[in-house]
C-alpha positions as CSV (number, residue, x, y, z in Angstrom):
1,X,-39.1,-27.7,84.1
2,X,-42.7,-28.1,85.5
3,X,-41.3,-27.8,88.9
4,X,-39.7,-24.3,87.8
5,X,-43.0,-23.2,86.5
6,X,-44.8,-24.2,89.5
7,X,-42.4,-22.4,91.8
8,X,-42.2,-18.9,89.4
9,X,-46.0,-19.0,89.8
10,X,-45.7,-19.2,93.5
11,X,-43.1,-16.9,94.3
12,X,-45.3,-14.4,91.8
13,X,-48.9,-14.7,93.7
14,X,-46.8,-14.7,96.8
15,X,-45.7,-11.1,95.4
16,X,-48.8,-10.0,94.7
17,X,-51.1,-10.7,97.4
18,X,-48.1,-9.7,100.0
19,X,-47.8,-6.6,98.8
20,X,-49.5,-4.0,99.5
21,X,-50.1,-0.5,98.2
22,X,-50.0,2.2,101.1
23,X,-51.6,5.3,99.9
24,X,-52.5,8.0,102.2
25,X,-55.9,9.8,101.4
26,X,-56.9,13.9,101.2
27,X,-60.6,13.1,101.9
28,X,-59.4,11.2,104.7
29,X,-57.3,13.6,106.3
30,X,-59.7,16.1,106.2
31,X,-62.7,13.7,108.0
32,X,-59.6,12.9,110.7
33,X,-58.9,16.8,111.2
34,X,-62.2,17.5,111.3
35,X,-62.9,14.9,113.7
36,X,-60.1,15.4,115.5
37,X,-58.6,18.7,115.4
38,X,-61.1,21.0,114.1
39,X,-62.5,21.7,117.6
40,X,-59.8,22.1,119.3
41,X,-57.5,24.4,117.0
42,X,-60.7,26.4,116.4
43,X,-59.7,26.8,112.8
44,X,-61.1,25.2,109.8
45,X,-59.2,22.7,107.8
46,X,-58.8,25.1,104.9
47,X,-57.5,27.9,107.2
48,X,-54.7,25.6,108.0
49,X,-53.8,24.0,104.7
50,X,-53.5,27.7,103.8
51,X,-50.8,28.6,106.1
52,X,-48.6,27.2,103.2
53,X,-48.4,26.4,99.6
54,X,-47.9,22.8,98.5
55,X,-44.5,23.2,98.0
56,X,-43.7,24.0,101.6
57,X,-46.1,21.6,102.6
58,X,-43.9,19.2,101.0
59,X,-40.6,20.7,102.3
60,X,-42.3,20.5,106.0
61,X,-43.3,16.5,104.8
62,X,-39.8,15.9,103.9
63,X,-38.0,17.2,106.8
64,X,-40.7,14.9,109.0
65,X,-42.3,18.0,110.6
66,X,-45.9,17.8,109.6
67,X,-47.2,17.0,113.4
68,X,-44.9,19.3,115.0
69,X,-46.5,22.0,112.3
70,X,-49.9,21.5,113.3
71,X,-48.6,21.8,116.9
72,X,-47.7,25.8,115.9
73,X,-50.2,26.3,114.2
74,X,-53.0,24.9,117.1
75,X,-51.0,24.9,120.3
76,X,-53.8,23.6,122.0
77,X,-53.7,20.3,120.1
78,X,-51.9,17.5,122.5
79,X,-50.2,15.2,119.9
80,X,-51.0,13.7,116.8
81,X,-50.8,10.0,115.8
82,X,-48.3,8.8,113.6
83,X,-50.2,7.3,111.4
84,X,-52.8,10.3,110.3
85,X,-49.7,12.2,109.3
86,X,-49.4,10.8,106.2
87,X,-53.5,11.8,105.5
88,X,-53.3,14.8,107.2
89,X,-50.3,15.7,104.8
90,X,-52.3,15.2,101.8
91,X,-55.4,16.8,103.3
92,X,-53.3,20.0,103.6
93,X,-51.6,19.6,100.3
94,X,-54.7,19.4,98.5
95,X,-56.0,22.5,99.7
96,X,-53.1,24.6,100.3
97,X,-53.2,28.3,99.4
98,X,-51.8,27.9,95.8
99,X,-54.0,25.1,95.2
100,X,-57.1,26.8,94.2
101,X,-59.0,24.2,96.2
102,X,-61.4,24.9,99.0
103,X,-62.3,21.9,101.1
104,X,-65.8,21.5,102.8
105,X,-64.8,21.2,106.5
């Protein structure tokens, strides 16, 4: 029974501490577009989070299409990293046109 106990516990901090919460970040995407992008789409990161409402910010998220928006929306910007989409994404959500936000960038 002790044995049992001892191997729960294990397999439960082995859980915990392997796991790991991914969470992408709004005030994180907009530091990366502004360091990034700002300059060379010559828009503001509120101009372009309000080329759409959250909604089809999501629908554009969901389809897997968020660099290839920023793309038409900024031609000039080369490519964009995989992994500032998902900051990006809620950078643009947060201040899309129907969000009433406005962001500082």
């Amino acid at each position: 029974m002790n044995k049992i106990v001892k191997i729960a516990l294990g397999a439960t901090l082995l859980l915990a501490l392997g796991s790991t919460v991914v969470s992408a970040d709004a005030t994180k995407g907009q530091k990366l577009y502004a360091k990034k992008f700002k300059a060379t789409c010559g828009m503001t990161g509120g101009d372009v989070a309000a080329k759409h409402t959250q909604d089809e910010w999501d629908e554009i998220n969901e389809a897997g299409n968020i660099a290839t928006e920023i793309k038409t929306i900024c031609p000039k910007v080369d490519s964009v990293k995989g992994k500032y989409v998902p900051h990006l994404y809620d950078f643009f959500k947060e201040f899309a046109s129907d969000s009433g936000n406005v962001p500082s960038c």
